[in-house]
Jmol script that loads the backbone (N, CA, C; Angstrom):
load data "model"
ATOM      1  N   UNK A   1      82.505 113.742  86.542  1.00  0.00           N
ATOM      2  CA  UNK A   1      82.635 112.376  87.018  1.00  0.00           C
ATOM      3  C   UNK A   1      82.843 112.425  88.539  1.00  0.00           C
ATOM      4  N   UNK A   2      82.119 111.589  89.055  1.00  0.00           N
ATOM      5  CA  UNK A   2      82.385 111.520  91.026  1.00  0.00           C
ATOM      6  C   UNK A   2      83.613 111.201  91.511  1.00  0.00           C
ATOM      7  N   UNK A   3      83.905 111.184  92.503  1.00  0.00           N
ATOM      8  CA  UNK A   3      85.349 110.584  93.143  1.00  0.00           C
ATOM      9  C   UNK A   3      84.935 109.395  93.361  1.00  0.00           C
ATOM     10  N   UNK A   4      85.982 108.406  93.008  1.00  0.00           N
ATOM     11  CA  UNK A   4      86.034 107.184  93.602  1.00  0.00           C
ATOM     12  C   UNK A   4      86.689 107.235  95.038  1.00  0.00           C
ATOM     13  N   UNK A   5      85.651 106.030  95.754  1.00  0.00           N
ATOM     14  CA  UNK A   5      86.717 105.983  97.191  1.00  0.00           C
ATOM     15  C   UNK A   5      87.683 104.861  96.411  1.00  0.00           C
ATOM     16  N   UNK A   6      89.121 104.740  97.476  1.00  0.00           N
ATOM     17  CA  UNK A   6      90.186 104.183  97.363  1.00  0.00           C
ATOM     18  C   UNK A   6      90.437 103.069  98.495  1.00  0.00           C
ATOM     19  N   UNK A   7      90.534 101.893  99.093  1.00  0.00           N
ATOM     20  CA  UNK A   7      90.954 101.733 100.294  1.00  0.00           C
ATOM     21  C   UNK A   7      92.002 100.822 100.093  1.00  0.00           C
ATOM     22  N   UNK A   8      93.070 101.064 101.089  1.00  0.00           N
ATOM     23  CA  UNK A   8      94.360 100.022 101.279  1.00  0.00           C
ATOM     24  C   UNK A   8      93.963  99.883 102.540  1.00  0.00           C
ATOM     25  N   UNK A   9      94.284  98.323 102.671  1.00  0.00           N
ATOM     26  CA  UNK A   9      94.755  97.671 104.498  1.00  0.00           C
ATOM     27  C   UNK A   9      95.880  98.674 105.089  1.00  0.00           C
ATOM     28  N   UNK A  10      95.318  99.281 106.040  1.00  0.00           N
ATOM     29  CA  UNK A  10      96.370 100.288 107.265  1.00  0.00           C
ATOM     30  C   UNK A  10      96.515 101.410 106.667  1.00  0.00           C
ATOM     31  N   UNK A  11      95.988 101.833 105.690  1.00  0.00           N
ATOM     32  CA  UNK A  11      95.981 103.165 105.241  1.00  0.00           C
ATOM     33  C   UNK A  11      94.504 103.987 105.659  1.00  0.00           C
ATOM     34  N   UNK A  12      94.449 105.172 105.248  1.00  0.00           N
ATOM     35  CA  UNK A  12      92.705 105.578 105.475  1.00  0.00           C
ATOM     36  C   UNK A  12      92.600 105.994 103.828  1.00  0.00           C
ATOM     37  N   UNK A  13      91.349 105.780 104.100  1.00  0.00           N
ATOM     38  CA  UNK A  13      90.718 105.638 102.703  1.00  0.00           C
ATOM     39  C   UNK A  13      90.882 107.135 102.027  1.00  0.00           C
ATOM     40  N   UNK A  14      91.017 106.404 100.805  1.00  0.00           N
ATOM     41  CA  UNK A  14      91.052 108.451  99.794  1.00  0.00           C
ATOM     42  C   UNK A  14      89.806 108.193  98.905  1.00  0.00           C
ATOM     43  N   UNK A  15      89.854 109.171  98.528  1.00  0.00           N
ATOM     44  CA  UNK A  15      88.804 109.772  96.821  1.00  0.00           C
ATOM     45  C   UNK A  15      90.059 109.725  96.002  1.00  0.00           C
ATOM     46  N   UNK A  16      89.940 109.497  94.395  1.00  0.00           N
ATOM     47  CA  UNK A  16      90.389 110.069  93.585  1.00  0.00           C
ATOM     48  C   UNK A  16      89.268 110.310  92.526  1.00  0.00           C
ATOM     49  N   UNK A  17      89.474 111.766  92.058  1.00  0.00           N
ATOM     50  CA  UNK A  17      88.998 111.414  90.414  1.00  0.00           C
ATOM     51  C   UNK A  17      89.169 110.693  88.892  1.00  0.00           C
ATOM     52  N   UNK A  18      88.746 109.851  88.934  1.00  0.00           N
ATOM     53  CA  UNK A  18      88.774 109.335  87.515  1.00  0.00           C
ATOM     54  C   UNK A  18      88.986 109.772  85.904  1.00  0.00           C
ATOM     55  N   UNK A  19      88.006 110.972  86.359  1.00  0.00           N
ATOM     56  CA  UNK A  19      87.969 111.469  84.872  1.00  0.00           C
ATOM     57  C   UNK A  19      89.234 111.988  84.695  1.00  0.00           C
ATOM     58  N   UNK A  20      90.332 112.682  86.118  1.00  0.00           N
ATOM     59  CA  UNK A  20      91.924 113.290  85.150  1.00  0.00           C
ATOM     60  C   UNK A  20      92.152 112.404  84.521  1.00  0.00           C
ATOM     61  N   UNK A  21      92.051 110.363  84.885  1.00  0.00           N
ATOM     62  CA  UNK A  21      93.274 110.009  83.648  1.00  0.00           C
ATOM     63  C   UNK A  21      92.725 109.462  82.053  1.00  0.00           C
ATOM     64  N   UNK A  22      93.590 109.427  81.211  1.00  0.00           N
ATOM     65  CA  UNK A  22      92.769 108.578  80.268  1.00  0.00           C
ATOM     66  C   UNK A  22      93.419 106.871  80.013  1.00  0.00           C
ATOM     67  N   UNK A  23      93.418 106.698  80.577  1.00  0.00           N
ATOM     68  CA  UNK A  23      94.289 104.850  80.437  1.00  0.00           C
ATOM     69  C   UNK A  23      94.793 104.467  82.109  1.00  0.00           C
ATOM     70  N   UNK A  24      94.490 102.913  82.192  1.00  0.00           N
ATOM     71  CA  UNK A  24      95.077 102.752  83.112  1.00  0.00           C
ATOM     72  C   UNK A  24      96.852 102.637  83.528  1.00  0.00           C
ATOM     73  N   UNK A  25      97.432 103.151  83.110  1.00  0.00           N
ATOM     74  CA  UNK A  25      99.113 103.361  83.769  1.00  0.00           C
ATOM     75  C   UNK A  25      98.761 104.236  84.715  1.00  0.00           C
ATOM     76  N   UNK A  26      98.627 105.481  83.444  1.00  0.00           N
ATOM     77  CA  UNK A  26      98.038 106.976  84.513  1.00  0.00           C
ATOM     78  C   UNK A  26      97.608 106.662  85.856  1.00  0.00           C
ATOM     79  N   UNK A  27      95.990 105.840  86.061  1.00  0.00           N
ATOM     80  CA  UNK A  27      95.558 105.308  86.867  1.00  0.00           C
ATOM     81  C   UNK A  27      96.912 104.666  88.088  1.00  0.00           C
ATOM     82  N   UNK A  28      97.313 103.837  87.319  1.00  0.00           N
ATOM     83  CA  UNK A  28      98.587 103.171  88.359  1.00  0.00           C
ATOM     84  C   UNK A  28      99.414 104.134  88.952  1.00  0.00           C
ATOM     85  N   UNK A  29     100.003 104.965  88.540  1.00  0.00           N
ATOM     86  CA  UNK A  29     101.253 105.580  88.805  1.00  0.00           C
ATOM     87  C   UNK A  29     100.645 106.273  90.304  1.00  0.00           C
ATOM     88  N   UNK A  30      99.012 107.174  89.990  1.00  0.00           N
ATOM     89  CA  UNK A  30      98.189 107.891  90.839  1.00  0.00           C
ATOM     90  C   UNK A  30      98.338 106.806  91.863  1.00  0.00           C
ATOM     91  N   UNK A  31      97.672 106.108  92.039  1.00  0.00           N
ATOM     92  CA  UNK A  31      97.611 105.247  93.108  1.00  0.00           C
ATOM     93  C   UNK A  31      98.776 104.724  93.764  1.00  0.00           C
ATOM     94  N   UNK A  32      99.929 104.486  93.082  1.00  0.00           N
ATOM     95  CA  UNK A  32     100.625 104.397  94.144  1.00  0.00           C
ATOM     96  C   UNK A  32     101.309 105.378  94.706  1.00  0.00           C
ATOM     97  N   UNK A  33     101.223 106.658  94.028  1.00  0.00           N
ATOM     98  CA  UNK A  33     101.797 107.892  94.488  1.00  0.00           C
ATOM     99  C   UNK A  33     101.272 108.174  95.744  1.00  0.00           C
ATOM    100  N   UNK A  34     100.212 107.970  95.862  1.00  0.00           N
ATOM    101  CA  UNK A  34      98.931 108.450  96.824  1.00  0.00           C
ATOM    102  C   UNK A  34      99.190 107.580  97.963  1.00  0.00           C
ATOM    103  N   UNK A  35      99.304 106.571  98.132  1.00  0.00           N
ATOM    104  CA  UNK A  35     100.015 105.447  98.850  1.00  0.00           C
ATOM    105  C   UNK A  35     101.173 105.369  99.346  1.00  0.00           C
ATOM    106  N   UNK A  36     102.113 105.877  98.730  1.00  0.00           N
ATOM    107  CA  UNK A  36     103.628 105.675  98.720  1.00  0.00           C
ATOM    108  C   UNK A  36     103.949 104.361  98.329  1.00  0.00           C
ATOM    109  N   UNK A  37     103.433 103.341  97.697  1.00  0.00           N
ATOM    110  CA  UNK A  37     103.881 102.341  97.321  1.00  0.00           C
ATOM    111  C   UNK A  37     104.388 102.561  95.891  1.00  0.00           C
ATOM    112  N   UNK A  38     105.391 102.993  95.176  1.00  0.00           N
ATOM    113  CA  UNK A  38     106.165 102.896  94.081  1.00  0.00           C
ATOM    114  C   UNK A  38     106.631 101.859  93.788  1.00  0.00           C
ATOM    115  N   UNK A  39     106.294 101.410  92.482  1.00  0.00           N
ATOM    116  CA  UNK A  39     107.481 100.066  92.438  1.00  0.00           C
ATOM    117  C   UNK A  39     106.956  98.911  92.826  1.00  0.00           C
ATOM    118  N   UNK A  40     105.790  98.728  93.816  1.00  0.00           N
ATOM    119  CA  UNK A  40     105.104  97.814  93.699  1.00  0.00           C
ATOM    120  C   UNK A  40     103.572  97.565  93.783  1.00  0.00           C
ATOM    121  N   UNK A  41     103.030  98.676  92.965  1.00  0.00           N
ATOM    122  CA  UNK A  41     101.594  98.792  92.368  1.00  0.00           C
ATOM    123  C   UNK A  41     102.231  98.782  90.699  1.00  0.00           C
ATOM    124  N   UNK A  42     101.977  97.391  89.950  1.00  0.00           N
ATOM    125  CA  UNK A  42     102.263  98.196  88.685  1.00  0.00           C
ATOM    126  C   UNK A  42     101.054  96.927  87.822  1.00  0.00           C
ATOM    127  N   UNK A  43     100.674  97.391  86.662  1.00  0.00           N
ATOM    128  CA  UNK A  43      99.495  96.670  85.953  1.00  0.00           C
ATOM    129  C   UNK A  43     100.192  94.982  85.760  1.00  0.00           C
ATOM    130  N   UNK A  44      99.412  94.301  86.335  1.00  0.00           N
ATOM    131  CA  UNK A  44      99.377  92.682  85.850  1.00  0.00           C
ATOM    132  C   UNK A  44     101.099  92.186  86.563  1.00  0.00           C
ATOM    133  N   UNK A  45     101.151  93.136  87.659  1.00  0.00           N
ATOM    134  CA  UNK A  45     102.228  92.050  88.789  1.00  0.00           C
ATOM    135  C   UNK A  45     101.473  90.991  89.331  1.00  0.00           C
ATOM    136  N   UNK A  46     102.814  89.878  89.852  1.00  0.00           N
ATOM    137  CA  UNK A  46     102.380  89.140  89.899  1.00  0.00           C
ATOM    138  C   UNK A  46     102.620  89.061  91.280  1.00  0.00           C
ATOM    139  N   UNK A  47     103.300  90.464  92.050  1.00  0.00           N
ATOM    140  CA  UNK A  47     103.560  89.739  93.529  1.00  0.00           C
ATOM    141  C   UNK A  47     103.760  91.479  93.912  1.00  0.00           C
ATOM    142  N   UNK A  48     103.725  91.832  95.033  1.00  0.00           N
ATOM    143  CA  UNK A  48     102.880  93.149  95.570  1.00  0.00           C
ATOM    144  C   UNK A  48     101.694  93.299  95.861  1.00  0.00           C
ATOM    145  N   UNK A  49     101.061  94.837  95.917  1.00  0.00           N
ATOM    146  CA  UNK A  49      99.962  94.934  95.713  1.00  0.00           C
ATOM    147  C   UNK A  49      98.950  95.154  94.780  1.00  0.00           C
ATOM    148  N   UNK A  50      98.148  94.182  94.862  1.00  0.00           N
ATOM    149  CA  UNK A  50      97.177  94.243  93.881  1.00  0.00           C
ATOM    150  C   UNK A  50      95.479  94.842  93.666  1.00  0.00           C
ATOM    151  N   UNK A  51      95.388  95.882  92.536  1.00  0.00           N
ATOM    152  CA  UNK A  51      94.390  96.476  92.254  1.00  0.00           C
ATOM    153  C   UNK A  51      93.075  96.016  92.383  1.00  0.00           C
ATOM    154  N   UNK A  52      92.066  95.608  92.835  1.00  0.00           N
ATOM    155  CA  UNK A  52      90.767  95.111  92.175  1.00  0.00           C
ATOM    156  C   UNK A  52      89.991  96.174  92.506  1.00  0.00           C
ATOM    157  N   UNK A  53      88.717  96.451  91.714  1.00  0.00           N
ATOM    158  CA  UNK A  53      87.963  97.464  91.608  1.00  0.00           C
ATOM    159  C   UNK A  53      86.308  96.855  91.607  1.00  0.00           C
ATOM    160  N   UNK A  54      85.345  97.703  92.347  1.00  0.00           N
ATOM    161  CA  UNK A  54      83.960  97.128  92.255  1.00  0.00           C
ATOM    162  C   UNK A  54      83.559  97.822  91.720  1.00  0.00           C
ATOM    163  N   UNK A  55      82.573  97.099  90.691  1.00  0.00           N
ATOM    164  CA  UNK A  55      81.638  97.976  89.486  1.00  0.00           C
ATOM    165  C   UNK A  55      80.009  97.746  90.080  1.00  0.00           C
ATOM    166  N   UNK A  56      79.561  98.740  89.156  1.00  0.00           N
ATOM    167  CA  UNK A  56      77.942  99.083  89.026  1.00  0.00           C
ATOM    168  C   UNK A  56      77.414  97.889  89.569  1.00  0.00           C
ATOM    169  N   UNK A  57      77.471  96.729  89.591  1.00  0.00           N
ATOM    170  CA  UNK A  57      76.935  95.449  89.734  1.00  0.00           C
ATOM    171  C   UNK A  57      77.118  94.839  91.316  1.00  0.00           C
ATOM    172  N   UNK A  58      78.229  95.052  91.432  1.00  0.00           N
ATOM    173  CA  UNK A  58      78.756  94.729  93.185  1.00  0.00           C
ATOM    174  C   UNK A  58      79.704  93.438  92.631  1.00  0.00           C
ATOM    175  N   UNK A  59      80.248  93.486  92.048  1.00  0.00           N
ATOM    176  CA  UNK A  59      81.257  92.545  91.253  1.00  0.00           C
ATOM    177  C   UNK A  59      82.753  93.024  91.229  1.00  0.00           C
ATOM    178  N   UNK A  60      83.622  92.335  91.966  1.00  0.00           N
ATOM    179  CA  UNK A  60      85.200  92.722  92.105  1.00  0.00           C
ATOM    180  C   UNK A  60      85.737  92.382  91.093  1.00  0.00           C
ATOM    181  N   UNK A  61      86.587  93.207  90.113  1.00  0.00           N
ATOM    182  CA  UNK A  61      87.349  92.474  89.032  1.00  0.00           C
ATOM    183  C   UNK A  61      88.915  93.263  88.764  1.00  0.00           C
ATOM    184  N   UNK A  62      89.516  92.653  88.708  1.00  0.00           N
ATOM    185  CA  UNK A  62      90.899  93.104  88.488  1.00  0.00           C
ATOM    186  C   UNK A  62      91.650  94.340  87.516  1.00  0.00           C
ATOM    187  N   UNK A  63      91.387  95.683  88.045  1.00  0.00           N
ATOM    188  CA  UNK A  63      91.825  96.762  87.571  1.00  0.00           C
ATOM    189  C   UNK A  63      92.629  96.615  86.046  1.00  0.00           C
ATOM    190  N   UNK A  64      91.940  96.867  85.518  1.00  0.00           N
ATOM    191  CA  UNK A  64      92.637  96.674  83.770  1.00  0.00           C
ATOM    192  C   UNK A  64      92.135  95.727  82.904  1.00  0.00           C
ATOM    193  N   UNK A  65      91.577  94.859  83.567  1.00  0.00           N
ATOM    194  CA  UNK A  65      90.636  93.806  83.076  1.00  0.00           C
ATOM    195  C   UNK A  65      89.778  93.624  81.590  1.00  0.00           C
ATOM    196  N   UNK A  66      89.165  95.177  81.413  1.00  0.00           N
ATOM    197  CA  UNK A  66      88.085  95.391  80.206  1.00  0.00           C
ATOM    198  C   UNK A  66      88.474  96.498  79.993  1.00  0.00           C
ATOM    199  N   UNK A  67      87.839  97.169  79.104  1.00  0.00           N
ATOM    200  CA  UNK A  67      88.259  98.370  78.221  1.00  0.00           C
ATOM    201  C   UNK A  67      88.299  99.587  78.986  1.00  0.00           C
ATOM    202  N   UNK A  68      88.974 100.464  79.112  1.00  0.00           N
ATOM    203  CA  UNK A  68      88.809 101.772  80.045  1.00  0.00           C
ATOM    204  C   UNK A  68      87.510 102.622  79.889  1.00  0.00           C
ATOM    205  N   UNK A  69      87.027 102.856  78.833  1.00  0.00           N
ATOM    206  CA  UNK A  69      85.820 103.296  78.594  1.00  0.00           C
ATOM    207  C   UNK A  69      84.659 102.836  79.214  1.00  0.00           C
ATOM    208  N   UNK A  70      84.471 101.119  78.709  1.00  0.00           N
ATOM    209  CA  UNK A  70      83.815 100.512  80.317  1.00  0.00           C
ATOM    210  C   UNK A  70      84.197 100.616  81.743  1.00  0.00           C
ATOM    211  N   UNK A  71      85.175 100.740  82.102  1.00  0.00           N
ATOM    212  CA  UNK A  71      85.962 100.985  83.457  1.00  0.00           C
ATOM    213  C   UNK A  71      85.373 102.119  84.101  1.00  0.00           C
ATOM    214  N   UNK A  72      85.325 103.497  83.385  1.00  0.00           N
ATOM    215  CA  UNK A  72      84.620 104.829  84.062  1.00  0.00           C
ATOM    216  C   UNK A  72      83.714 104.703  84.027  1.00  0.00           C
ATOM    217  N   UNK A  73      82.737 103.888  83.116  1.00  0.00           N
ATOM    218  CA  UNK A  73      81.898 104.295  83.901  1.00  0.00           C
ATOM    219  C   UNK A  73      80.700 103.187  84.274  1.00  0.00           C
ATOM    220  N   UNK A  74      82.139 102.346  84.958  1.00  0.00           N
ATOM    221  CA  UNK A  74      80.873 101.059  85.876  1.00  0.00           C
ATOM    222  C   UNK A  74      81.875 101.476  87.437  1.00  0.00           C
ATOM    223  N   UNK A  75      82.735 101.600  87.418  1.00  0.00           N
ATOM    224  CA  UNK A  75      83.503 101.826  88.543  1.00  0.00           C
ATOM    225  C   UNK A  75      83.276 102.482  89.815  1.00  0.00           C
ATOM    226  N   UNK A  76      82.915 101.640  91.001  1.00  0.00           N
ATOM    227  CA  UNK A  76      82.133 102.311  92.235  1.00  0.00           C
ATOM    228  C   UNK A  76      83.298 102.707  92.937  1.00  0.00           C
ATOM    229  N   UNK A  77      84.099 101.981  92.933  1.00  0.00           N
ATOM    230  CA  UNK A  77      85.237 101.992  94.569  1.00  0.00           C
ATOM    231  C   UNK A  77      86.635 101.084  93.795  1.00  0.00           C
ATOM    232  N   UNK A  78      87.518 101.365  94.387  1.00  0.00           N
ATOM    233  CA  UNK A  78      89.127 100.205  94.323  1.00  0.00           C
ATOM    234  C   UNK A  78      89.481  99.916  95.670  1.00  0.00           C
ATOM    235  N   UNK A  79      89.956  98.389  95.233  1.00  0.00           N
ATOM    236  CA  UNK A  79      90.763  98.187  96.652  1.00  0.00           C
ATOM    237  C   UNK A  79      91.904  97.782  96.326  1.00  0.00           C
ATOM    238  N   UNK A  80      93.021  98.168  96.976  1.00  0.00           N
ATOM    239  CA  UNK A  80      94.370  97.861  96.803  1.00  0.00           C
ATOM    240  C   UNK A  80      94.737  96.961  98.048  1.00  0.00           C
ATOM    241  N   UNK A  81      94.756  96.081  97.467  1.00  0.00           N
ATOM    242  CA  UNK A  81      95.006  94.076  98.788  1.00  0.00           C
ATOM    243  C   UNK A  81      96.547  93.844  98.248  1.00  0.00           C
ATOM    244  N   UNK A  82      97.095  92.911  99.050  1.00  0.00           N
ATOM    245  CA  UNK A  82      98.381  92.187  99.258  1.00  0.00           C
ATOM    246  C   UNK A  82      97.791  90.633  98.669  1.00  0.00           C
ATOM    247  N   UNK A  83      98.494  90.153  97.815  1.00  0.00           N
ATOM    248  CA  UNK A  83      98.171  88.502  97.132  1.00  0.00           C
ATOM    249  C   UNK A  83      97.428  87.786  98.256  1.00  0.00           C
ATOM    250  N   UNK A  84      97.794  87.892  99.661  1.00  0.00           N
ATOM    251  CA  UNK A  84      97.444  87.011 100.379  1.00  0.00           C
ATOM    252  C   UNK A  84      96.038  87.447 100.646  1.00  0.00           C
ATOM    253  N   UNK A  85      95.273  89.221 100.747  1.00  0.00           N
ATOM    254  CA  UNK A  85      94.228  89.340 100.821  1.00  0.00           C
ATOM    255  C   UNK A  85      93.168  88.756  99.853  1.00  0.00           C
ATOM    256  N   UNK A  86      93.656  88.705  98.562  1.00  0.00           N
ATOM    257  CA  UNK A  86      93.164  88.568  97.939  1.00  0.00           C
ATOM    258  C   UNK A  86      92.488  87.234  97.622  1.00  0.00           C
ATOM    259  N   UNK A  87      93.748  86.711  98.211  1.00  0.00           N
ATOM    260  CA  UNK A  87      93.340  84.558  98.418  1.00  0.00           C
ATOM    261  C   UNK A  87      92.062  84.708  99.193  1.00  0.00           C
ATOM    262  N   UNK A  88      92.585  85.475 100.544  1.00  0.00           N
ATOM    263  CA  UNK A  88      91.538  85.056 101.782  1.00  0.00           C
ATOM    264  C   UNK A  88      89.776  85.425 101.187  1.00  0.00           C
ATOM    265  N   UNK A  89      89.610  86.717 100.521  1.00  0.00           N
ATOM    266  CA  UNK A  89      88.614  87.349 100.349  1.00  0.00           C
ATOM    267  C   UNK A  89      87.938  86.829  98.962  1.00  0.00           C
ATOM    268  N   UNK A  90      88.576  86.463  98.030  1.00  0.00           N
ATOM    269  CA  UNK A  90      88.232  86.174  96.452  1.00  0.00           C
ATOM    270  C   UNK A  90      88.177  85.351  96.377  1.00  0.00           C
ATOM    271  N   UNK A  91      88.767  84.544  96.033  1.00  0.00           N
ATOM    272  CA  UNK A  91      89.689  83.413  95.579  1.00  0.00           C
ATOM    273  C   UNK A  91      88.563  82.177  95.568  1.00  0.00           C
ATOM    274  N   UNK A  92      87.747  82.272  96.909  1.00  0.00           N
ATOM    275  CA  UNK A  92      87.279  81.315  97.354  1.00  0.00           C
ATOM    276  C   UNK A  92      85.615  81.583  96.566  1.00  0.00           C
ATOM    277  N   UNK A  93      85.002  82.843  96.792  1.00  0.00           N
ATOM    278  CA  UNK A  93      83.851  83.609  96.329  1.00  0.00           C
ATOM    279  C   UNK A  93      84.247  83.231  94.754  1.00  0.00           C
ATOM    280  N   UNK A  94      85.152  83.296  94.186  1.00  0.00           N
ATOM    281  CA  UNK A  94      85.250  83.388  92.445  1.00  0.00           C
ATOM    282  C   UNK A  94      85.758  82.351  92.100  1.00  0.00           C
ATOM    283  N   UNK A  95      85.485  81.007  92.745  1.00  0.00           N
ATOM    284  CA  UNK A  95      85.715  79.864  92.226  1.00  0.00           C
ATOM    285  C   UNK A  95      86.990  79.678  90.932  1.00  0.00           C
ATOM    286  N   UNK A  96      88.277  80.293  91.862  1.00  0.00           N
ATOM    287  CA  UNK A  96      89.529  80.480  91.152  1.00  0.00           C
ATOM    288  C   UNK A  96      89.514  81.110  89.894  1.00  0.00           C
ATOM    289  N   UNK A  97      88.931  81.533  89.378  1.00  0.00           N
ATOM    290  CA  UNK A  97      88.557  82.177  88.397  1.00  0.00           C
ATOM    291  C   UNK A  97      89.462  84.009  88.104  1.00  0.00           C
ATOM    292  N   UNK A  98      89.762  83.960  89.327  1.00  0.00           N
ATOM    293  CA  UNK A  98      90.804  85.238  89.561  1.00  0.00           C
ATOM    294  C   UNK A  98      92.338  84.860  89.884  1.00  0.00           C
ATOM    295  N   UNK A  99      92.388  83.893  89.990  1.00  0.00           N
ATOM    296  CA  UNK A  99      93.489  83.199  90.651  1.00  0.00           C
ATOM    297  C   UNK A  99      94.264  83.024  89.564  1.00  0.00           C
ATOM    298  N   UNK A 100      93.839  82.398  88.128  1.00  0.00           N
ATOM    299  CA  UNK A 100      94.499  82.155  86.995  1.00  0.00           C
ATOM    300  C   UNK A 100      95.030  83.369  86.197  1.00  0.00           C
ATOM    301  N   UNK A 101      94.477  84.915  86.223  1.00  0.00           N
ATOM    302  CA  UNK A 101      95.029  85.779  85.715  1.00  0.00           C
ATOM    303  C   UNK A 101      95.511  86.987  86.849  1.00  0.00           C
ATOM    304  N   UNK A 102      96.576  86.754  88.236  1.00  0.00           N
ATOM    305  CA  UNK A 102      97.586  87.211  89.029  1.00  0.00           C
ATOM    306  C   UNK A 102      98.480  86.464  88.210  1.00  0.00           C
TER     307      UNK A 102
END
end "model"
wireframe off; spacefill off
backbone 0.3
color backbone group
């Protein structure tokens, strides 16, 4: 399986591999380890930072979203945004449609 790139605002971008985990926690815990954000990367918060991931399609959707099995292997890239990035950049493109499940 390839490395995914990773990017956070003010960080530089990483790779991780996908295929070590099997479920997204695993996934979580990695990412914020990698970050140093503990404690506030965690699945379906509602205030921190938040996961979204682009698939095969060029379509952003919220890390955990669909089945993990689909997840590996549509998964191009993740971005890890702050609620407010996520307003500015989504919100508006996905006709609130992302807005109802933060």
């Amino acid at each position: 399986m390839p490395l995914i790139k990773v990017h956070k605002r003010g960080a530089i971008g990483r790779s991780i591999d996908i295929g070590r985990f099997s479920e997204y926690g695993e996934l979580y815990q990695a990412l914020a380890h990698m970050f140093g954000i503990e404690g506030q990367l965690e699945e379906r918060q509602t205030k921190g930072w938040t996961c979204l991931y682009q698939d095969d399609e060029g379509d952003f959707l919220l890390l955990g979203d669909g089945p993990w099995e689909e997840f590996v292997i549509s998964i191009k890239s993740i971005q890890i945004m702050s609620p407010q990035e996520v307003d500015q950049k989504f919100l508006q493109k996905l006709g609130g449609g992302l807005a109802s499940r933060l």
